[in-house]
N, C-alpha and C positions, 0 to 999 in steps of 0.2 A: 548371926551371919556376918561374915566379912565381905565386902567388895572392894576388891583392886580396882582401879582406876589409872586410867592416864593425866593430862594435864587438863587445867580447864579450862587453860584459852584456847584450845582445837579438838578435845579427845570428842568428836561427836560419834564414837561408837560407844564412849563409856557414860557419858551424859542419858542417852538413852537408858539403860536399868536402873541409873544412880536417878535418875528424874520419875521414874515410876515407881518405885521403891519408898521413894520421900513421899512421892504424892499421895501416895496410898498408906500412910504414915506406917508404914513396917520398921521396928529397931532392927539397926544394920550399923558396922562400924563399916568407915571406911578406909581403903591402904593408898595412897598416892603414889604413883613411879612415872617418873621423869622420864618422858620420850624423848627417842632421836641421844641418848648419849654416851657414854663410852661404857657404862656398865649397865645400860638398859636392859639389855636380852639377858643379862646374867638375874639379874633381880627380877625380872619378870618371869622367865624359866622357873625359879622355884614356884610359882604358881600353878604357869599353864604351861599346861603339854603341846597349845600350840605355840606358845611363845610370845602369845598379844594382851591386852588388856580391852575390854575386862575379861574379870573373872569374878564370881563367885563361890566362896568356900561356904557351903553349910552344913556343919558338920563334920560327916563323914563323904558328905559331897561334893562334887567341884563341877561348877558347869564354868563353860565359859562361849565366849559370841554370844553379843546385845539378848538375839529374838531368843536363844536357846534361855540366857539368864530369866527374860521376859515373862517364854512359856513356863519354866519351873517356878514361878511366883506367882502364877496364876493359879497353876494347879496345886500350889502348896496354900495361899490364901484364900479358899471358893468366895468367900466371904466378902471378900473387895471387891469380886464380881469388873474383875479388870479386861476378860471380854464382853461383848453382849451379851445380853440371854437371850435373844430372839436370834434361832438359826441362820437365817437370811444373812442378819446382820453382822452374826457371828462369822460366818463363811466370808460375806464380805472383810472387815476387819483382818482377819487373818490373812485373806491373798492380796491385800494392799498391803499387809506388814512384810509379806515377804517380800514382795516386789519391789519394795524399798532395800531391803537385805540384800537381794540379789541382784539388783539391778542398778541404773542411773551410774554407770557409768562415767561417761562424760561431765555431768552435774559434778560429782565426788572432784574429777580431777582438775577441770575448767575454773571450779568456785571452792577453793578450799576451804574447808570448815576454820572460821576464824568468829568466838566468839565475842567478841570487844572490837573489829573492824569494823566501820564505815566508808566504804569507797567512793568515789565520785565518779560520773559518767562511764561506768562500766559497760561495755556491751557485750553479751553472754554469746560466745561461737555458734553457731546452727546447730550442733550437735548438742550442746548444753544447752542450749532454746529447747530443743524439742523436748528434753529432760524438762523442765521448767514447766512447760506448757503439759506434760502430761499432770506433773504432782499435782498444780492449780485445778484440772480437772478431778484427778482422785479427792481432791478438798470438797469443791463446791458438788460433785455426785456425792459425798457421802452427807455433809451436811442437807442434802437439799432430799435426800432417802430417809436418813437417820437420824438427823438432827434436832429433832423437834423436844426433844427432854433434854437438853443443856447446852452448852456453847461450843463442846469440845467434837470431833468428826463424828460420834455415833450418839451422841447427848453425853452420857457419861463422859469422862475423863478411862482412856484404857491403852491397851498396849499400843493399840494402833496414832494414837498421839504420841506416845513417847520415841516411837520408832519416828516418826518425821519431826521431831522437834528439833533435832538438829537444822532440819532442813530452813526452818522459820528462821533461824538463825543466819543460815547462811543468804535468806533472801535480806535480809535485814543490811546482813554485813554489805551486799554487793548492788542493795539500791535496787530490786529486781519489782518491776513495776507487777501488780496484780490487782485481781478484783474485787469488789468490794466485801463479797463473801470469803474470799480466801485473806485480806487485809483484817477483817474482823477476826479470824480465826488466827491469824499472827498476833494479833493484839492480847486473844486471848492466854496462848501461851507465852508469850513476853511476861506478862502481867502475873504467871503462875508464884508465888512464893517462894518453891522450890527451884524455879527457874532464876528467880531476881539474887537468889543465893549461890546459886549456880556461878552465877554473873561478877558477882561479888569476890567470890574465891580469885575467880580468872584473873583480877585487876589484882588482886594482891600476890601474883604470881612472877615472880621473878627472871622465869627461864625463855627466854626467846627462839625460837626454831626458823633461822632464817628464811627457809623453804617456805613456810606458810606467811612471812608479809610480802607487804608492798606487790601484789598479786597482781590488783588492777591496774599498777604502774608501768606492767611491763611488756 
């Protein structure tokens, strides 16, 4: 399996597969393409049909959007057991993963995914507040349901983490004050291996996209 990918000091729609993928140690190569530049949509094009990153080629298959790569990994590994097994939980997991998919607006545009930023006295608009304040509750109701067999939102480590692990990041980047159940649960993905790698890439990356710094500056 190949995955396309964007950059890794902001792609947090391509971090999502490429972080569950790692974690769940699947062999996967992966393609890097440089967003935001003059030949981007041309080189990304030969992949996806929608024209974004990621993607996933397997085979004779090509998925592509995070939840969609997500869902075909799940069902292609049973074995990794990358949703719950307990219905409830399953049903939960999966309508918090979408709802991150499809929603948070505000959040996305207010706090741009910037992996390696630290900002100072940032304060998040009403509208991305309330984005904020709902994630913090999706955290501590899932932990506090499902939590009790490991550290991650349903015990396991599953899709439903990789789909917000962007989001850890961006509270990280913007200073976003939270509590102590949702601080522990940052902690925990910070601290992921495949995340510290993650990390690592990003700093050794070259290409700067004006748009995504100096956020809280402005």
């Amino acid at each position: 399996m190949e995955l396309v990918i964007g950059n890794k000091k902001y792609s947090s729609w391509s971090f999502r597969p490429w972080l569950l993928i790692k974690a769940a140690g699947i062999p996967f190569t992966e393609k890097l393409i440089l967003i935001r530049q003059a030949d981007s949509a041309a080189k990304i094009g030969r992949y996806s049909p929608a024209g974004r990153v990621p993607v996933l080629r397997d085979g004779r298959v090509t998925v592509w959007e995070s939840l969609a790569i997500c869902e075909h990994l799940a069902e292609k590994f049973p074995s990794k057991r990358l949703w719950p097994s307990d219905p409830a939980a399953k049903a939960e997991a999966r309508s918090v993963s979408h709802e991150m998919h499809a929603g948070f607006a505000a959040l996305r545009q207010k706090l741009p995914c910037h992996f390696l930023a630290r900002y100072r006295n940032f304060k998040a608009p009403a509208d991305a507040q309330a984005d904020i304040d709902r994630v913090l509750g999706i955290w501590k109701t899932a932990r506090r349901k499902w939590g009790k067999g490991g550290p991650f939102l349903f015990g396991r480590f599953s899709v439903a983490d990789a789909m917000y692990a962007p989001v850890v990041f961006r509270f990280l980047a913007y200073g976003v004050p939270a509590d102590a159940v949702s601080r522990a649960y940052m902690r925990t993905i910070e601290s992921l291996p495949a995340s510290r790698e993650w990390v690592a890439a990003a700093r050794a990356e070259k290409a700067v996209i004006t748009a995504y710094e100096n956020i809280a500056a402005r």
